[in-house]
C-alpha positions as CSV (number, residue, x, y, z in Angstrom):
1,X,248.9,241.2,51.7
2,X,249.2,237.7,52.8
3,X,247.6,237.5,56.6
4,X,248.5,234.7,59.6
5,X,247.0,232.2,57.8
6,X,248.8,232.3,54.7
7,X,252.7,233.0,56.0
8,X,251.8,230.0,58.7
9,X,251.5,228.0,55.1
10,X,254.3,229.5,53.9
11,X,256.5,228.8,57.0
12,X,255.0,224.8,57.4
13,X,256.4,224.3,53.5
14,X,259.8,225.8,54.3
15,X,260.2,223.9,57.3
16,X,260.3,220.7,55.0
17,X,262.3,222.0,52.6
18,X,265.2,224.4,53.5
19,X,266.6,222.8,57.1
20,X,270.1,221.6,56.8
21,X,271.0,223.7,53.7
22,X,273.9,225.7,53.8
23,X,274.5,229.0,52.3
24,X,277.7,229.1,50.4
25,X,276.4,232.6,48.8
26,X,273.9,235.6,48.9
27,X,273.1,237.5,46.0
28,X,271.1,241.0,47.0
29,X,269.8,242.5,43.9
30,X,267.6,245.3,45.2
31,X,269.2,246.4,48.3
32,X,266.5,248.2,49.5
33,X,264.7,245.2,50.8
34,X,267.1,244.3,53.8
35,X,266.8,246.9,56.4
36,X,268.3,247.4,59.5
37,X,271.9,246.4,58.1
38,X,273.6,247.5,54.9
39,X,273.4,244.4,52.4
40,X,277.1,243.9,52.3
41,X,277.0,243.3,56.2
42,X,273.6,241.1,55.2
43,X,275.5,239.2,53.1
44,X,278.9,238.7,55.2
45,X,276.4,237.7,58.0
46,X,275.0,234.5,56.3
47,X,277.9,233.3,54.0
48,X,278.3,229.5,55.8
49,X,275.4,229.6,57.9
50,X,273.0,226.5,57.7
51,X,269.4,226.7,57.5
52,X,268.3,225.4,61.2
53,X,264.4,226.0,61.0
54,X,261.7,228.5,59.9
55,X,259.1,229.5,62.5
56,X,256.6,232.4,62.3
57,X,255.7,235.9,64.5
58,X,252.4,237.5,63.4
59,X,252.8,237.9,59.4
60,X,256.9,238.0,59.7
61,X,258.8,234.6,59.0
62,X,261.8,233.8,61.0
63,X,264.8,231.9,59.5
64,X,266.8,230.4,62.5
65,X,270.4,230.1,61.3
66,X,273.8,228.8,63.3
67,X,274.2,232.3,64.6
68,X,271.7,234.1,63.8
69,X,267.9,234.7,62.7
70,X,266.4,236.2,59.5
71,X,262.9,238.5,60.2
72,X,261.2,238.4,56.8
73,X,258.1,240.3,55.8
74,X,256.3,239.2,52.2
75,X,254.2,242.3,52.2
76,X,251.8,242.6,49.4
77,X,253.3,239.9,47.1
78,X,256.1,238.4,48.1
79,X,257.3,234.7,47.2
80,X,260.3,232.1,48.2
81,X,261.0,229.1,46.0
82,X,263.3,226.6,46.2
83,X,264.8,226.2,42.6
84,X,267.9,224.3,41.3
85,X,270.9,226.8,41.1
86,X,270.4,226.0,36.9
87,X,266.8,227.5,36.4
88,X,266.1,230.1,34.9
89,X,266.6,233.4,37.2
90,X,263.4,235.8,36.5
91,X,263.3,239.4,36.9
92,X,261.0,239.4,39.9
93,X,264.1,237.5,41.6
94,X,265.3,239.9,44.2
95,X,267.4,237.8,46.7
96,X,269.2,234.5,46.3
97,X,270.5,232.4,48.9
98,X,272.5,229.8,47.4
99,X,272.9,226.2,49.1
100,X,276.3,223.7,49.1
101,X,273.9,221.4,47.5
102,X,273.4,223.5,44.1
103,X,269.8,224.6,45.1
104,X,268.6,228.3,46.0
105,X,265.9,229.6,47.9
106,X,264.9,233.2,46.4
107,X,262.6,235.3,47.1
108,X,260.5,237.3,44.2
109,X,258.4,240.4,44.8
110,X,257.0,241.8,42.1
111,X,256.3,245.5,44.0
112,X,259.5,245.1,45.9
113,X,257.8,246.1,49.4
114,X,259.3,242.7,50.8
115,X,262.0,243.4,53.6
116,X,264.6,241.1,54.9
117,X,266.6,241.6,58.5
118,X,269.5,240.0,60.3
119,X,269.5,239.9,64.0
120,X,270.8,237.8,67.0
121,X,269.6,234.6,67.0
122,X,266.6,234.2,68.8
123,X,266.6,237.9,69.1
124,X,263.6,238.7,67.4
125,X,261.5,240.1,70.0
126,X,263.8,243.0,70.2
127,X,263.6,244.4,67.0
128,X,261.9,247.3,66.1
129,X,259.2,244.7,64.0
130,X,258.4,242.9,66.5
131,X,258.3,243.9,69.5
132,X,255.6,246.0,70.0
133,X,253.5,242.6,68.1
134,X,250.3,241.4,70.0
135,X,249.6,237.6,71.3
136,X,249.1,235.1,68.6
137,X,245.5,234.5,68.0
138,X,246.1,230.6,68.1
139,X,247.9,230.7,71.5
140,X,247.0,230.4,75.0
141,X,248.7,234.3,75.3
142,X,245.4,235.6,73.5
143,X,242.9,236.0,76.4
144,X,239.5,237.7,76.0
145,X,240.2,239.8,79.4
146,X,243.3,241.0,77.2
147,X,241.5,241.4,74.2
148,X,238.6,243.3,75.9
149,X,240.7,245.6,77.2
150,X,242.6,246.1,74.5
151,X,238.8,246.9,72.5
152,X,237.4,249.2,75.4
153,X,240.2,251.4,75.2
154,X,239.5,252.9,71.7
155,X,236.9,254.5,69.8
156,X,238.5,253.6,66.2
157,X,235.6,251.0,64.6
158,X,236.2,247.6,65.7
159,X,237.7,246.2,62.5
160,X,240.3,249.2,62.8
161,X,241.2,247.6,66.1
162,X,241.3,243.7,64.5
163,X,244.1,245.3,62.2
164,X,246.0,246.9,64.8
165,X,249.1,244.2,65.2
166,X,249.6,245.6,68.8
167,X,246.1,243.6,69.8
168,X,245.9,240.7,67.9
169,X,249.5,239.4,65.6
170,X,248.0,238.0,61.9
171,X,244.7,239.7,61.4
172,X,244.9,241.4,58.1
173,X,241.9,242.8,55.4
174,X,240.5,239.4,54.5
175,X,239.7,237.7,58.2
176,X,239.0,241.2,59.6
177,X,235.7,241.4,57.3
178,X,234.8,237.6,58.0
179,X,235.4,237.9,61.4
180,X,232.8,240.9,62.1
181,X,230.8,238.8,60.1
182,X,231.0,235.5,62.0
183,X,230.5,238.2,65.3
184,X,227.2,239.9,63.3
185,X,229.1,243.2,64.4
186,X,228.8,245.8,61.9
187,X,232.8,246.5,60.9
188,X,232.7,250.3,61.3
189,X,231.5,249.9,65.2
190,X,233.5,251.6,67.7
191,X,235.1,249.8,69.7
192,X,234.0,250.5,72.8
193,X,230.6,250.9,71.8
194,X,230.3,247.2,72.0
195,X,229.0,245.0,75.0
196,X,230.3,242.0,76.7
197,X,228.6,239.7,74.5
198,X,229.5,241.2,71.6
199,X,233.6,241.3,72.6
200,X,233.6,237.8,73.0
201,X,231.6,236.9,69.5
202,X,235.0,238.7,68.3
203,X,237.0,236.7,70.1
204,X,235.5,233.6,69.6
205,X,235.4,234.2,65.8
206,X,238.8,235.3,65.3
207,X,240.4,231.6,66.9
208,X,237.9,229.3,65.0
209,X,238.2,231.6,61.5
210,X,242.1,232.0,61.8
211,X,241.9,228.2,62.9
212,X,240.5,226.9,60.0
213,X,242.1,229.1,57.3
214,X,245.6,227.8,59.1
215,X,244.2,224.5,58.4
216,X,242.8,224.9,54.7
217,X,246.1,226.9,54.0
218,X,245.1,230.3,53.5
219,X,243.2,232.3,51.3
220,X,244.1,232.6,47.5
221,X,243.1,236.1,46.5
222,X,245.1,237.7,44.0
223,X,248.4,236.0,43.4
224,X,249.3,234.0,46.9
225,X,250.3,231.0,46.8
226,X,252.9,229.0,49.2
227,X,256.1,228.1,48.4
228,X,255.9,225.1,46.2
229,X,253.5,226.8,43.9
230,X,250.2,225.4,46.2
231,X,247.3,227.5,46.1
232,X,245.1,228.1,49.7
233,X,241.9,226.6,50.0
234,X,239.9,229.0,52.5
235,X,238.6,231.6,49.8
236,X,236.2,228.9,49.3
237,X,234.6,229.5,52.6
238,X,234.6,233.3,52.6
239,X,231.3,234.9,53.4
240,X,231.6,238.7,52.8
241,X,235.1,239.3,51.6
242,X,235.4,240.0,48.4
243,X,231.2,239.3,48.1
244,X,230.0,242.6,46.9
245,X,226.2,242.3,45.4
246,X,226.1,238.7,46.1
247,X,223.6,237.5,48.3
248,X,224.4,236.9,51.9
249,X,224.6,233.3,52.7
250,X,222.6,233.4,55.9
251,X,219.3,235.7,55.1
252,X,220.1,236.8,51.4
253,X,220.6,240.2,51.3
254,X,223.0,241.4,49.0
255,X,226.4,242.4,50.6
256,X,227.8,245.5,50.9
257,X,231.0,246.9,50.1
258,X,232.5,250.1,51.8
259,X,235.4,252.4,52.1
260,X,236.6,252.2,56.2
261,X,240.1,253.8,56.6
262,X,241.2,253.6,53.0
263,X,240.2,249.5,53.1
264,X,237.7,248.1,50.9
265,X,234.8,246.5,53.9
266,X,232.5,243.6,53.0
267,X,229.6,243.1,55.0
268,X,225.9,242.2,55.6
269,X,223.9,245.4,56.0
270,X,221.0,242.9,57.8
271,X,222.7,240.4,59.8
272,X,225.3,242.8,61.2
273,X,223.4,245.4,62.9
């Protein structure tokens, strides 16, 4: 599933390429994906709005339109592209907002887990999505006396906790293993086993990892890529993740993979004790 990193990419290339476009019509073909509202009322909703920016909460994008916003959520493989309404429509294609200027922007998901919501504009942080969402790990709203807190109040393992939206917004599978790395904190730790010191290695290494895969575009695992077709650039610089048996860039030891809450867990069995 495409973390912080990646839908921040995502969002940055829709930003240059879908403000001032206005929707003339909106083709749902797998109604399923917009929730909240039936897809006729989806529909009826966006028919001659324009297209005024795209920002980003935690992994969801937010499409600000003249009176309204979009809340969508790519999942595990969700894509938009902006095609020319004469290209080829594939079978992957599962929504279609068509412009006034003969383009579309449409979003393929091969799994179809991708959801789609209308609400008042601006009004994101009421939704049932959103609101319960943590700070931003990039913003001055994500505090280590918040974040310890948040980590000596359970006794589910620390990585657990880096997944848990409600603590940090954009953490997924990927950043979660690296970032226990970065931390030399075993993954499966509880919680509030850990010390002081220890917290803030976690907090430390979740800005300057989720700061640098912002900035190398995500990581390319799988089938991400952004919306112009781009591949990310930080699965270059992974240390564990996706690792297994290959020898641990700081002392050698071959890294482990293991099974924590139904996630596959890379890590150093010697330099995260």
């Amino acid at each position: 599933m495409p973390e912080m990193p990646e839908v921040e990419n995502v969002r940055a290339t829709l930003q240059e390429l879908v403000p001032g476009k206005k929707i003339d019509q909106v083709i749902v073909r797998v109604p399923k994906m917009i929730v909240a509202t039936p897809p006729d009322e989806f529909v009826h909703m966006l028919v001659g709005q324009e297209i005024e920016a795209v920002r980003r909460r935690g992994k969801f994008l937010l499409f600000d339109l003249t009176n309204c916003t979009i809340l969508s959520h790519l999942r595990m493989e969700g894509k938009f592209r902006l095609m020319d309404e004469n290209d080829e429509v594939t079978k992957h294609t599962h929504i279609i907002f068509h412009f006034e200027d003969h383009t579309e922007l449409r979003f393929l998901d091969v799994r179809k887990f991708g959801t789609m919501e209308v609400t008042n504009k601006y009004g994101e942080s009421e939704t049932k999505s959103i609101k319960k969402l943590g700070p931003e790990p990039l913003t001055p709203a994500f505090t280590l006396a918040d974040f310890a807190t948040g980590v000596k109040k359970t006794s589910r393992a620390i990585k657990t906790a880096l997944l848990d939206q409600k603590l940090v917004a954009g953490v997924g599978n990927i950043y979660a293993d690296e970032i226990c790395f970065e931390a030399k904190v075993r993954p499966e730790r509880a919680a509030n086993s850990l010390s002081d010191k220890e917290i803030n290695r976690i907090f430390e290494a979740t800005k300057s990892i989720m700061t640098e895969a912002v900035a190398l575009g995500g990581s390319t695992v799988r089938t991400y890529v952004n919306s112009q077709g781009k591949l990310g650039q930080y699965q270059d610089k992974l240390k564990v993740y996706g690792k297994t048996g290959e020898s641990c860039v700081i002392c050698g030891t071959p890294i482990e993979k293991i099974k924590l809450n139904g996630r596959g867990t890379h890590f150093c069995p010697h330099c995260q004790k």
